[in-house]
Backbone as JSON Lines, residues from 0, in Angstrom:
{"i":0,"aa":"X","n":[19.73,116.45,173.82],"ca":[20.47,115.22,173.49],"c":[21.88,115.3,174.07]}
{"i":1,"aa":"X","n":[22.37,114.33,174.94],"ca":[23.5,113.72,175.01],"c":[24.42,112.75,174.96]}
{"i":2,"aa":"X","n":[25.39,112.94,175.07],"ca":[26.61,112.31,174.17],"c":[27.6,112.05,175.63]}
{"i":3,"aa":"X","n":[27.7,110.83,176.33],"ca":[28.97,111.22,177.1],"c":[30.3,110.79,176.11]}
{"i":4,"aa":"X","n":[31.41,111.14,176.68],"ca":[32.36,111.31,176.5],"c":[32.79,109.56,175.91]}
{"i":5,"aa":"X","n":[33.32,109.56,174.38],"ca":[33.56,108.12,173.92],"c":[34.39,107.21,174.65]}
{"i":6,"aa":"X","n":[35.44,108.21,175.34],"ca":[36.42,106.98,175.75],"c":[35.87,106.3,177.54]}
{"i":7,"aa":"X","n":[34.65,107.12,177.88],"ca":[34.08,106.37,178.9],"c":[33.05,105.6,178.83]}
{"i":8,"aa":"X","n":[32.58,105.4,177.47],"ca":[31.57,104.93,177.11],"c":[31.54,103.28,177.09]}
{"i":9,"aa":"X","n":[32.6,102.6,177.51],"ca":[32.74,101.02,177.82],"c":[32.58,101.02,179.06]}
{"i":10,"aa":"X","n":[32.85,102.26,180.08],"ca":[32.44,101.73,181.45],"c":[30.78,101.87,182.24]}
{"i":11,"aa":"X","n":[30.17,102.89,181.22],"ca":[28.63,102.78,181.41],"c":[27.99,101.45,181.55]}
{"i":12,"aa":"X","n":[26.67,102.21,182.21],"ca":[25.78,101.01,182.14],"c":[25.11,100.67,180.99]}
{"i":13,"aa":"X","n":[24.84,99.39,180.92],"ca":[23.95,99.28,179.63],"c":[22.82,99.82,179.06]}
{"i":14,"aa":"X","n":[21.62,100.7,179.8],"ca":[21.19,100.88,179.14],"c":[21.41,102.82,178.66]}
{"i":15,"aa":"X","n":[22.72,103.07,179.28],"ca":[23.49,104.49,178.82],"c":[23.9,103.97,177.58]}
{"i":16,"aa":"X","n":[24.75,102.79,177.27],"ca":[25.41,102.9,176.3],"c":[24.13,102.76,175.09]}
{"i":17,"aa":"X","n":[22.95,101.61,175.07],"ca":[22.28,101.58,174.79],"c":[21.69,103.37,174.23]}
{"i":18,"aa":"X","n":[21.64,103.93,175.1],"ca":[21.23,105.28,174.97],"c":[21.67,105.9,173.86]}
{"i":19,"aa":"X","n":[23.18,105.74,173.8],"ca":[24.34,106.75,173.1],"c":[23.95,105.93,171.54]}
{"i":20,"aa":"X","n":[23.58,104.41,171.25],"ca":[23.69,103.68,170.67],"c":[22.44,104.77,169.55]}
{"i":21,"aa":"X","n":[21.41,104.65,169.95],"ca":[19.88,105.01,169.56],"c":[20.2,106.69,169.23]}
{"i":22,"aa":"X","n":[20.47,107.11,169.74],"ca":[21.28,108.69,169.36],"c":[21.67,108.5,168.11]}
{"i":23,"aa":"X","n":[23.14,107.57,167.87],"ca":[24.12,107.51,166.78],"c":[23.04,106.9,165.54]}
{"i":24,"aa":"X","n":[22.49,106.12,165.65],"ca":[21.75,104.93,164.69],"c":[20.49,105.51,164.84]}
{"i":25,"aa":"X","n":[19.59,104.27,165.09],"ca":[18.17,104.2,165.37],"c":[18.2,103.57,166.38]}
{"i":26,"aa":"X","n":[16.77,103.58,167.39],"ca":[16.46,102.44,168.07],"c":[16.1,101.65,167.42]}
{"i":27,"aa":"X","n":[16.97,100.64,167.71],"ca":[17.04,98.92,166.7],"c":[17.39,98.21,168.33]}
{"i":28,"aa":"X","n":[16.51,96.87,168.57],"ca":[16.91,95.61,169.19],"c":[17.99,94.79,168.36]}
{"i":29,"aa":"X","n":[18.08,94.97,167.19],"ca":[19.02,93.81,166.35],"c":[20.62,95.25,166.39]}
{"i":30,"aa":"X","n":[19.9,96.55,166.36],"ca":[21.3,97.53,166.71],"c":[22.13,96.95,168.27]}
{"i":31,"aa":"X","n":[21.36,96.99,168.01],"ca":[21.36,97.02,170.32],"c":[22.73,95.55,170.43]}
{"i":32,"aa":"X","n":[22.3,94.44,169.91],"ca":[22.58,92.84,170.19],"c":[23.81,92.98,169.14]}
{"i":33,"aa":"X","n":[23.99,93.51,168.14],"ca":[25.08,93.7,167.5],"c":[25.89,94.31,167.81]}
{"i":34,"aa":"X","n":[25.3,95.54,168.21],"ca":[27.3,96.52,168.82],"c":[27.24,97.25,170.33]}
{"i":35,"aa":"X","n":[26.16,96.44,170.83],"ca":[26.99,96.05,172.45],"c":[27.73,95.57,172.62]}
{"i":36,"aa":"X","n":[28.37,94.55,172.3],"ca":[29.77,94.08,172.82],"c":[31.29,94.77,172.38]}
{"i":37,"aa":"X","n":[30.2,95.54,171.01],"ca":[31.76,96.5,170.6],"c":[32.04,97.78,171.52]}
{"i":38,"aa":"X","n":[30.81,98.31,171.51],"ca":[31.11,99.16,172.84],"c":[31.43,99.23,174.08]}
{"i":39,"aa":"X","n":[31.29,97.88,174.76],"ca":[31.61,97.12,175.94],"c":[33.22,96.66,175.97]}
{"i":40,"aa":"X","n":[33.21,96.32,174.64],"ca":[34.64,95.64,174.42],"c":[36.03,95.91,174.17]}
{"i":41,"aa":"X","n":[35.93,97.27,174.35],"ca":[37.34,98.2,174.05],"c":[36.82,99.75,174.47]}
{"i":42,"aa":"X","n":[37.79,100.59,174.5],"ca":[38.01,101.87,174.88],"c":[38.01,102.34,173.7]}
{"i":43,"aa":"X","n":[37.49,103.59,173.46],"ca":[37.62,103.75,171.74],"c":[37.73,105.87,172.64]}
{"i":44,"aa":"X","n":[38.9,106.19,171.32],"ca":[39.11,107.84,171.92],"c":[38.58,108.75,171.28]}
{"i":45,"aa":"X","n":[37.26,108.21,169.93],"ca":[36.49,109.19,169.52],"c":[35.19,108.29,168.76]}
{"i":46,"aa":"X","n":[34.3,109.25,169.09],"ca":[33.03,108.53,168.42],"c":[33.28,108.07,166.88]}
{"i":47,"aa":"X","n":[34.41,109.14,166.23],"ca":[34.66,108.7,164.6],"c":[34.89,107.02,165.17]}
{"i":48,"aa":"X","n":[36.34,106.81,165.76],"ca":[36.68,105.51,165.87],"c":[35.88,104.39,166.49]}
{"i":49,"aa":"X","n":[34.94,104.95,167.56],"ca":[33.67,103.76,168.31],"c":[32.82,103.38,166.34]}
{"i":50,"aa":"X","n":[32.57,104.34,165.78],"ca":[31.62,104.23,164.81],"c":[32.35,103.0,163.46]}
{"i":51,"aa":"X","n":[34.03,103.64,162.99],"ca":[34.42,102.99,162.5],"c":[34.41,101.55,162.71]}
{"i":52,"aa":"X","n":[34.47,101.12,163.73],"ca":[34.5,99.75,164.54],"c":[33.03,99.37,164.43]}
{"i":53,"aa":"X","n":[32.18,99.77,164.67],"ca":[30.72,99.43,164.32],"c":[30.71,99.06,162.89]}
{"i":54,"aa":"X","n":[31.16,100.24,161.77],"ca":[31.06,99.52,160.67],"c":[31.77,98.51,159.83]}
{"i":55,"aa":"X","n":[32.63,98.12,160.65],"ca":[33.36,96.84,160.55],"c":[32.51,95.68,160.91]}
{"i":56,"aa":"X","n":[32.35,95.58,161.89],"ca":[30.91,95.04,162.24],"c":[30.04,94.8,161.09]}
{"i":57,"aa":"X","n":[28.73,95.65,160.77],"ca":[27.94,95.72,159.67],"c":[28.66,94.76,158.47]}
{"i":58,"aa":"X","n":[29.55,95.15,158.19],"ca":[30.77,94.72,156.99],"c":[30.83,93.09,157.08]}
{"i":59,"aa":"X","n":[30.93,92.47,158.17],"ca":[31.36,91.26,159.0],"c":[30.04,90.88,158.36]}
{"i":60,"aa":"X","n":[28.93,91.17,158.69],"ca":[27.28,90.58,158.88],"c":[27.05,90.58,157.19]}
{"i":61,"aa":"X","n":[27.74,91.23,156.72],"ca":[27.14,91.5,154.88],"c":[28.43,90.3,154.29]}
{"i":62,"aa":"X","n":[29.51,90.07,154.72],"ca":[30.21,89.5,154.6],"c":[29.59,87.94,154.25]}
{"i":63,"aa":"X","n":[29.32,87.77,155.71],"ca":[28.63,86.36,155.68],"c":[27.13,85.95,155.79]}
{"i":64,"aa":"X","n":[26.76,86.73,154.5],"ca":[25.51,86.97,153.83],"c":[25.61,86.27,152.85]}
{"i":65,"aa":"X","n":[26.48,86.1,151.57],"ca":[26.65,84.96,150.74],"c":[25.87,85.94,149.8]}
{"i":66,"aa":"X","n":[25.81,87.42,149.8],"ca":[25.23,87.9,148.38],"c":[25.48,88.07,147.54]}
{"i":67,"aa":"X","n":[26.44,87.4,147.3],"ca":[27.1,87.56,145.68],"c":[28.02,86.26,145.35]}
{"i":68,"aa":"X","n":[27.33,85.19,146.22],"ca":[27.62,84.05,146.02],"c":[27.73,82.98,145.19]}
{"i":69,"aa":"X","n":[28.76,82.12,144.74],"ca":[28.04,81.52,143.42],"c":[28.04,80.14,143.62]}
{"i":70,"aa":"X","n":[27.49,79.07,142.13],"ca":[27.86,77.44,142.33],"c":[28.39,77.38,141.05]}
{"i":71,"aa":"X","n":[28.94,76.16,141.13],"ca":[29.34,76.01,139.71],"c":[27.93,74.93,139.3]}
{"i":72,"aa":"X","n":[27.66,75.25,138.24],"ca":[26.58,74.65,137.06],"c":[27.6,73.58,136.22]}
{"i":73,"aa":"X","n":[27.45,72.54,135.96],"ca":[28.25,71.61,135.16],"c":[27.1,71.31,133.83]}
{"i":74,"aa":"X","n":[27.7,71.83,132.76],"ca":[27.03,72.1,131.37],"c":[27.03,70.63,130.68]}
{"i":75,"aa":"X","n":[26.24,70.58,129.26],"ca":[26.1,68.95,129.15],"c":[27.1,68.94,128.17]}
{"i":76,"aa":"X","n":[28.48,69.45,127.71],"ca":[29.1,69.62,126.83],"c":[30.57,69.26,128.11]}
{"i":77,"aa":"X","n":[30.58,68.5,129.51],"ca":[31.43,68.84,129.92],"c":[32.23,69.84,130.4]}
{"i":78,"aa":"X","n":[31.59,70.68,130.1],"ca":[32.29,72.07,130.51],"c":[31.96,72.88,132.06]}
{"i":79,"aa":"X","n":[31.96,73.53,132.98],"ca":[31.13,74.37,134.17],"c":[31.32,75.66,133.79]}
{"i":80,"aa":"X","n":[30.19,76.28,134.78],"ca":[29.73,77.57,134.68],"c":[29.81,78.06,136.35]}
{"i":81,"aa":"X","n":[29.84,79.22,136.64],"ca":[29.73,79.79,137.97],"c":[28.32,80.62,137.61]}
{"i":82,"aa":"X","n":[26.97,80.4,138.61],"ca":[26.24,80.87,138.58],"c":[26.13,81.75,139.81]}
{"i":83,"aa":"X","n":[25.67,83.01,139.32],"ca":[25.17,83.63,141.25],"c":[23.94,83.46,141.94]}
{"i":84,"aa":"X","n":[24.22,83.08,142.63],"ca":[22.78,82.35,143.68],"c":[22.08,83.39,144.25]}
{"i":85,"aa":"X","n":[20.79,83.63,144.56],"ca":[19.86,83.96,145.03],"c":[20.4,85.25,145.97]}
{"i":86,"aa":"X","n":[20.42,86.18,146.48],"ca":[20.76,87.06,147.55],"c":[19.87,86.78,148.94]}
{"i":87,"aa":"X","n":[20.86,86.08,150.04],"ca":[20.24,86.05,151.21],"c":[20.98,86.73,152.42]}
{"i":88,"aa":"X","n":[20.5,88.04,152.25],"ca":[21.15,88.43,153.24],"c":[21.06,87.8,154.97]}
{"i":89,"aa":"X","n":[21.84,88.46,156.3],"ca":[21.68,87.91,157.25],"c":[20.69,88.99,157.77]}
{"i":90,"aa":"X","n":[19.12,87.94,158.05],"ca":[18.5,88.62,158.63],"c":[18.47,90.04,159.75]}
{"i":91,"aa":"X","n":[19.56,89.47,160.79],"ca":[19.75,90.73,161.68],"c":[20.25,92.03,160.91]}
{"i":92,"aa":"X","n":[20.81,91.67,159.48],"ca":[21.85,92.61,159.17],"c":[20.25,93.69,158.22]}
{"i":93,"aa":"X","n":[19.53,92.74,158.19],"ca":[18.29,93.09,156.81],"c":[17.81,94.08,158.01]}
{"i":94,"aa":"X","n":[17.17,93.8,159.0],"ca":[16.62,94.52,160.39],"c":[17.71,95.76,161.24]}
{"i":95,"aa":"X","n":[18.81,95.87,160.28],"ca":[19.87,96.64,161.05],"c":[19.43,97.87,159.88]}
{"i":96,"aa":"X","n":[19.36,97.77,158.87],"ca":[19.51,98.67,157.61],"c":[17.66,99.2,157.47]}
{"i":97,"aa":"X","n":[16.98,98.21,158.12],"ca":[15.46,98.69,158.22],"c":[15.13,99.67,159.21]}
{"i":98,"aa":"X","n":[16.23,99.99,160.03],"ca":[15.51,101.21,161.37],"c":[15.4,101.99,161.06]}
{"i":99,"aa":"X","n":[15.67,102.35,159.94],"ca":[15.87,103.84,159.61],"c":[14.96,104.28,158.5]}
{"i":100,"aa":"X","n":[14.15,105.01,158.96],"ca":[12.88,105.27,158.82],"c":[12.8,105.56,156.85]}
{"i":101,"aa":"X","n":[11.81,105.26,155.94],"ca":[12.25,105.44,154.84],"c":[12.22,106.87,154.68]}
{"i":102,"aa":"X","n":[12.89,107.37,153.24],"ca":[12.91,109.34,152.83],"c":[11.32,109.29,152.82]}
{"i":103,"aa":"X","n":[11.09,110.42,153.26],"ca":[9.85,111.02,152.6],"c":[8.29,110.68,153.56]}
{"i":104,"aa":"X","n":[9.03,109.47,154.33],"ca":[7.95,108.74,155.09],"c":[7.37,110.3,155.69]}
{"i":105,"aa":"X","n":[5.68,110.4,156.06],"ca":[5.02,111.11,156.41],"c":[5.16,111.07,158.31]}
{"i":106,"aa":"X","n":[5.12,109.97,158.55],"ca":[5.33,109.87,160.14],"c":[7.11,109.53,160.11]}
{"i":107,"aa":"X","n":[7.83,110.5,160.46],"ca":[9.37,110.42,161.19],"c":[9.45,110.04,162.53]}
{"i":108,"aa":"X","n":[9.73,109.22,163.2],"ca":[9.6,109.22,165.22],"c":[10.7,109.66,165.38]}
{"i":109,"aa":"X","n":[11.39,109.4,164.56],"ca":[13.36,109.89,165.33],"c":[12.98,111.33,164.87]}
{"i":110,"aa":"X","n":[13.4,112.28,165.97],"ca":[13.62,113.19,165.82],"c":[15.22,113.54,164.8]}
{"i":111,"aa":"X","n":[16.02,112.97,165.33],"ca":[16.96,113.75,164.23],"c":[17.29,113.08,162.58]}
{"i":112,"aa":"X","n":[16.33,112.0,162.2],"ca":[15.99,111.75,160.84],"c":[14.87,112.53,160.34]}
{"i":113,"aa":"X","n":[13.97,113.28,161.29],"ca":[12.94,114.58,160.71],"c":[13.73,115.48,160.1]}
{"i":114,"aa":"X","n":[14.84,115.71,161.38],"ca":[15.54,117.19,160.46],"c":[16.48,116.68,159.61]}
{"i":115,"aa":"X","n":[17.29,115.61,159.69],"ca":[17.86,115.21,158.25],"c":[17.15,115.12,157.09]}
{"i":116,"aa":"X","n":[15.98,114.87,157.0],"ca":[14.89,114.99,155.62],"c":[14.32,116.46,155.48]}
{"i":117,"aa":"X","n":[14.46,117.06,156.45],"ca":[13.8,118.2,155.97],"c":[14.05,118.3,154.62]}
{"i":118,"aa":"X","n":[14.28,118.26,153.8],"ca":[15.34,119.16,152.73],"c":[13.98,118.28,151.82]}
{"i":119,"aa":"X","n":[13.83,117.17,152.01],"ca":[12.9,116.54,151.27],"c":[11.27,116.29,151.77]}
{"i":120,"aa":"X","n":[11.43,117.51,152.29],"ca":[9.68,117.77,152.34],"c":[8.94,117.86,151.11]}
{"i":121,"aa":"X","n":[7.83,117.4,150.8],"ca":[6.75,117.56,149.52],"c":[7.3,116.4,148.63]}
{"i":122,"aa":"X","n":[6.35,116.3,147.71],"ca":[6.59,115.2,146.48],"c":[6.62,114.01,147.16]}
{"i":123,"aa":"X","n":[5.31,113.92,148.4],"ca":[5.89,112.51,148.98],"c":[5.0,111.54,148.48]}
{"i":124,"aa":"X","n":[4.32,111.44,147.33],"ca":[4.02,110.98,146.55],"c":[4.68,109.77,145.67]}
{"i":125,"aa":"X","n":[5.98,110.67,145.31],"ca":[6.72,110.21,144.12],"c":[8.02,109.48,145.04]}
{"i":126,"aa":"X","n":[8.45,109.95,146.23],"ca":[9.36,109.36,146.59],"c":[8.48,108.23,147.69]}
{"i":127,"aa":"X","n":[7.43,107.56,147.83],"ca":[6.7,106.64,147.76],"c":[6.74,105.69,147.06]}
{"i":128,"aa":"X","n":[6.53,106.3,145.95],"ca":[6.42,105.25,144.54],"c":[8.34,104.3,144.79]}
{"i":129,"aa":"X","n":[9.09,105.84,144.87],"ca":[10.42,105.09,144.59],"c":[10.65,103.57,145.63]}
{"i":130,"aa":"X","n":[10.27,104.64,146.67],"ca":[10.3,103.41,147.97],"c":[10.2,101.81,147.55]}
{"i":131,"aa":"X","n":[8.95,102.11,146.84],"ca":[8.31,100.88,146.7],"c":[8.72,99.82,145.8]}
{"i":132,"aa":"X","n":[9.53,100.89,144.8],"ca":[10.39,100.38,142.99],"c":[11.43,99.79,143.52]}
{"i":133,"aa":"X","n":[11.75,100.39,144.51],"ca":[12.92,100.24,145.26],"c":[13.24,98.88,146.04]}
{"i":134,"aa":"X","n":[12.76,98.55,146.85],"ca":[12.54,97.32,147.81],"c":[11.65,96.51,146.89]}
{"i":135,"aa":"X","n":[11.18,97.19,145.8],"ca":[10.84,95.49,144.9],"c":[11.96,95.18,144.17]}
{"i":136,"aa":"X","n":[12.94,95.55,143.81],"ca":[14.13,95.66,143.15],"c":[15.35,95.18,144.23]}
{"i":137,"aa":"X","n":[15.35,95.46,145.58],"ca":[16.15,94.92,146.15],"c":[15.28,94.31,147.48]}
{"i":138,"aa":"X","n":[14.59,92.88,147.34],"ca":[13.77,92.86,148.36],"c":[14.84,92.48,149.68]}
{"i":139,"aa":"X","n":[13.57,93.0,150.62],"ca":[14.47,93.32,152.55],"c":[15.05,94.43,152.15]}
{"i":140,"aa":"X","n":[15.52,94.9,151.89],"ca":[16.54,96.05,151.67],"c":[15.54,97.58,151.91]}
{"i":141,"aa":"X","n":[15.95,98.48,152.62],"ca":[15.02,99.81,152.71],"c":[16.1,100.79,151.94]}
{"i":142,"aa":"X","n":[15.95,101.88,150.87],"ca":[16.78,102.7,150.72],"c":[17.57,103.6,151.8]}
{"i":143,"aa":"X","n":[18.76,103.56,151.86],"ca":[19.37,104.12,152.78],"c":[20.97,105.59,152.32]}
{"i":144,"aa":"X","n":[20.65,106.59,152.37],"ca":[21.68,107.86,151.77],"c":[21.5,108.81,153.06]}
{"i":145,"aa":"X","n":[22.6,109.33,152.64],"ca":[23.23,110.0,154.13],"c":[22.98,111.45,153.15]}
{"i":146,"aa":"X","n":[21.95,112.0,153.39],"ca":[21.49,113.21,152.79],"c":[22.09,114.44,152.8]}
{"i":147,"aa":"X","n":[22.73,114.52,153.64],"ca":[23.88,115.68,154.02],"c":[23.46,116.92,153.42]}
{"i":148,"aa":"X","n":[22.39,117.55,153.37],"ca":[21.34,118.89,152.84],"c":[21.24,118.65,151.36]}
{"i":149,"aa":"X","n":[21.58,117.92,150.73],"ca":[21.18,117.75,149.18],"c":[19.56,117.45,149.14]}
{"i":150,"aa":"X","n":[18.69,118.36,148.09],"ca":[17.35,118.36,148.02],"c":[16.93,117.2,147.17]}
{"i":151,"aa":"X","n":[15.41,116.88,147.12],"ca":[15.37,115.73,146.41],"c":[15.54,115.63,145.27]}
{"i":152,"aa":"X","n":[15.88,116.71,144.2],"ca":[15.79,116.02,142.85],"c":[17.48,115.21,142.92]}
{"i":153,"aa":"X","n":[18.04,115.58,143.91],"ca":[19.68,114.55,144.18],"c":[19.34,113.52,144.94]}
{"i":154,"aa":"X","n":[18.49,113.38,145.24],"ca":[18.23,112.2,146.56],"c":[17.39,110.76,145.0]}
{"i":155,"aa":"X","n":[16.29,111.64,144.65],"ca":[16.09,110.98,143.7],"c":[16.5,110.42,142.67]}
{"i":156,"aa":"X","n":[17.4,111.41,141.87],"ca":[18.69,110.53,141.0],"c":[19.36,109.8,141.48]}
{"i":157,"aa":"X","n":[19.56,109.97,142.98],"ca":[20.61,108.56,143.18],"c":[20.19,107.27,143.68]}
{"i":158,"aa":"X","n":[18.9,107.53,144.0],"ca":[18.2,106.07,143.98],"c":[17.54,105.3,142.57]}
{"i":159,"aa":"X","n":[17.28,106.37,141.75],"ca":[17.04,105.75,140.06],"c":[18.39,105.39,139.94]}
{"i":160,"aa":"X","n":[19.3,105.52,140.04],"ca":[20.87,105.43,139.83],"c":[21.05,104.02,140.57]}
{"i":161,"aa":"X","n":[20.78,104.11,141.38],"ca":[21.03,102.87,142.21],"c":[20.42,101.4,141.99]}
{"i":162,"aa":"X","n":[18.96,101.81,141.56],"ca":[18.53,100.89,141.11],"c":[18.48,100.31,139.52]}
{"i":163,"aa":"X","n":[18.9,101.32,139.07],"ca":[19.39,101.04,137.25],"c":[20.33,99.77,137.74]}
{"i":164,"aa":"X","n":[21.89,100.33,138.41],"ca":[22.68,99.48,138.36],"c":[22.42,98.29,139.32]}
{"i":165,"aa":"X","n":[21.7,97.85,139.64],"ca":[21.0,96.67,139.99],"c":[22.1,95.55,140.61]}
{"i":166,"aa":"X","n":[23.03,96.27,141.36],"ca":[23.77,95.07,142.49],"c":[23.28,95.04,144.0]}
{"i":167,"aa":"X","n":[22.76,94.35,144.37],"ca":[22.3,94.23,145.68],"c":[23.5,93.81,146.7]}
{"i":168,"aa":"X","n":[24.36,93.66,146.14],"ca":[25.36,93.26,147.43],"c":[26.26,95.2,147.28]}
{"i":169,"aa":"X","n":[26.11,95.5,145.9],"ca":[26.74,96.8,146.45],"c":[25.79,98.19,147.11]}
{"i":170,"aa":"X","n":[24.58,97.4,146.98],"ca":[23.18,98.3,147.97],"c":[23.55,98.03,149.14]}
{"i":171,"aa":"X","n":[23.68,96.83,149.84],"ca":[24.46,96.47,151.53],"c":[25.27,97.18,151.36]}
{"i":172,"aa":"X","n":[26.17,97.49,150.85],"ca":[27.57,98.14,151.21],"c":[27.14,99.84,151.23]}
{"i":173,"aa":"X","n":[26.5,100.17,150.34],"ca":[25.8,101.16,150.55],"c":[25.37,102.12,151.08]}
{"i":174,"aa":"X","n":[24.62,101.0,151.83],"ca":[23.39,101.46,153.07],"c":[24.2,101.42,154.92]}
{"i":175,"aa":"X","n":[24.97,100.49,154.19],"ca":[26.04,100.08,155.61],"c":[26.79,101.7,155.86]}
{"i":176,"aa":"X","n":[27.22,101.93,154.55],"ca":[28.38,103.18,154.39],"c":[27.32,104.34,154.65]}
{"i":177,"aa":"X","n":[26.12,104.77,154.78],"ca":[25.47,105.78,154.51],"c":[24.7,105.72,156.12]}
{"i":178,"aa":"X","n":[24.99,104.55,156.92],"ca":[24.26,104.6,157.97],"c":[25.49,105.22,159.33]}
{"i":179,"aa":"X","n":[26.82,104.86,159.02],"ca":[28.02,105.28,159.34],"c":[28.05,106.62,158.98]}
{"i":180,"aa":"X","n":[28.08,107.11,157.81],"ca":[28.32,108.8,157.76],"c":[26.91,109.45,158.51]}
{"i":181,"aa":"X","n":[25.81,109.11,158.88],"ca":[24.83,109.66,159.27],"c":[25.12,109.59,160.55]}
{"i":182,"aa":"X","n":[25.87,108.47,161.38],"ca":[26.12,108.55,162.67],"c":[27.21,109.45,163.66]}
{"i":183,"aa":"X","n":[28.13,109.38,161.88],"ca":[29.67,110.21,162.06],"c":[28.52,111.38,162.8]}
{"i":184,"aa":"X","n":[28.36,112.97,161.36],"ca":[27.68,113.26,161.42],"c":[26.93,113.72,162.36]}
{"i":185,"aa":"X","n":[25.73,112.63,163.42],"ca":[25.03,113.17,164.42],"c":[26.31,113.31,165.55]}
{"i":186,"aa":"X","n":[27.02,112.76,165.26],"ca":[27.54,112.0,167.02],"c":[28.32,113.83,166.7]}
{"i":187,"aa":"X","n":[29.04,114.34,165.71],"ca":[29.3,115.75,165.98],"c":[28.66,116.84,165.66]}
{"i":188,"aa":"X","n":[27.11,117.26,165.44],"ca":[26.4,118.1,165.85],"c":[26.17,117.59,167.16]}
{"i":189,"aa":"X","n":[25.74,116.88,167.89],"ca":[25.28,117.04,168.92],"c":[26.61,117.2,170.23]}
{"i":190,"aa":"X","n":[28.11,116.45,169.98],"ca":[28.9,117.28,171.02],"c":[29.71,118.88,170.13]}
{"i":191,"aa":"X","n":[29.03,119.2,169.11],"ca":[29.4,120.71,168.44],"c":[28.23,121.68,169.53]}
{"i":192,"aa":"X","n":[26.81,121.07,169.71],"ca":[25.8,121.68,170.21],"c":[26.69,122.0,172.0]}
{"i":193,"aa":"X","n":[26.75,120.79,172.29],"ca":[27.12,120.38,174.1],"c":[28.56,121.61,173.89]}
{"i":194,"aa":"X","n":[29.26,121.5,173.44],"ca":[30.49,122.53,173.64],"c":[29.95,123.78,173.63]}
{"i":195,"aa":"X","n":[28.83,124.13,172.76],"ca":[28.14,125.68,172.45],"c":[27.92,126.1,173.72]}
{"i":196,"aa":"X","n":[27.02,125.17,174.16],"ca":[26.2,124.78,175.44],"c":[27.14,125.33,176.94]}
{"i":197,"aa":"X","n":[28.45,124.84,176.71],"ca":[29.21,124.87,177.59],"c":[30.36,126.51,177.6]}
{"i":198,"aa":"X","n":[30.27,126.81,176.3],"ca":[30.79,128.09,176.26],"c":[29.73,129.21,177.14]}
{"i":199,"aa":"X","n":[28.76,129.26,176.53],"ca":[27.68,130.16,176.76],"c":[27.45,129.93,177.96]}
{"i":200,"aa":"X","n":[27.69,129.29,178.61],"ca":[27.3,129.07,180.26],"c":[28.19,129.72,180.58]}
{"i":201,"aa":"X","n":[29.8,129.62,180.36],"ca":[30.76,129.63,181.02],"c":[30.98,131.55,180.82]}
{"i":202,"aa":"X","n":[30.49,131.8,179.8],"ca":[30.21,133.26,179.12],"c":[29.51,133.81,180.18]}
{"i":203,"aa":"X","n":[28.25,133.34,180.58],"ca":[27.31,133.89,181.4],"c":[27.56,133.96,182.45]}
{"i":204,"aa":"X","n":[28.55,133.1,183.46],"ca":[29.04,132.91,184.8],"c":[30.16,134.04,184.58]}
{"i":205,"aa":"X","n":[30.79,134.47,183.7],"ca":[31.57,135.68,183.93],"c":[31.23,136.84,183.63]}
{"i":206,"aa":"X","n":[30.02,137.12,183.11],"ca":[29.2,137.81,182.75],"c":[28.89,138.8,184.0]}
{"i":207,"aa":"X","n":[28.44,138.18,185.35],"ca":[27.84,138.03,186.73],"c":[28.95,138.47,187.38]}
């Protein structure tokens, strides 16, 4: 896996940046159409800051989602009420938070969401079930936690946790925030790997 260098990453071609994109995230078409133009559109001097700017983005799309929207109800006593309306998120944003493969799923394709779950191998039974408690409780919505080596009986409390407290606009915010630290994250194991990469060569050429 590679990573070129962030602050050249607006002058690539599209389907490099595209490349770097599917690395950081998932391969998503609705990833792709959303933060191409952020990457196209400025010079950014570290993947933290290209990423921060992405999740500004995300933020923007949950923004004007209207999920925690209300009307006013006019009561027969003269009086109004503010009701909260229905949760509709913005589709692209529902398909942005879906690439990412669910915990526990038996088939992983992304290689580096296999080894982020490792930790939650077995019991894929029960974190099935959650899946399912889960997205019936927040429908469109896929559970999304930035696992960071915590095993599942923590992965699992915090989705019973999550879904006890039953806000779906603070599940977007969530999943938005947990898809950002997973990208932080890859984008520095993999130039922590490329620098290794580059010592040990440079080790070996003086080696000779």
């Amino acid at each position: 896996m590679y990573l070129p260098k962030a602050a050249s990453l607006h002058s690539l071609t599209e389907p490099e940046q595209t490349q770097a994109l599917d690395l950081l995230f998932e391969p998503s078409p609705a990833i792709h159409d959303t933060l191409l133009p952020i990457v196209r559109d400025a010079e950014y001097k570290s993947y933290s800051e290209l990423i921060d700017a992405c999740h500004n983005r995300f933020l923007s799309l949950a923004a004007t989602s209207a999920t925690s929207a209300s009307t006013t109800a006019n009561l027969t006593d003269g009086s109004s009420t503010q009701l909260k309306s229905t949760p509709k998120p913005d589709p692209t944003l529902l398909s942005i938070l879906g690439s990412h493969p669910r915990l526990g799923a038996k088939k992983v394709e992304s290689v580096q969401s296999a080894a982020e779950q490792a930790n939650l191998q077995g019991e894929g039974e029960v974190l099935a079930r959650l899946n399912e408690e889960y997205e019936a409780k927040f429908p469109g919505l896929r559970y999304v936690v930035f696992v960071n080596g915590r095993g599942r009986p923590e992965i699992m409390e915090n989705m019973r946790m999550r879904m006890t407290r039953g806000d779906y606009a603070q599940e977007v915010n969530a999943a938005i925030e947990a898809m950002c630290d997973i990208a932080k994250d890859r984008a520095g194991k993999i130039q922590g790997a490329a620098t290794r990469k580059r010592t040990n060569e440079a080790r070996g050429r003086e080696g000779n």
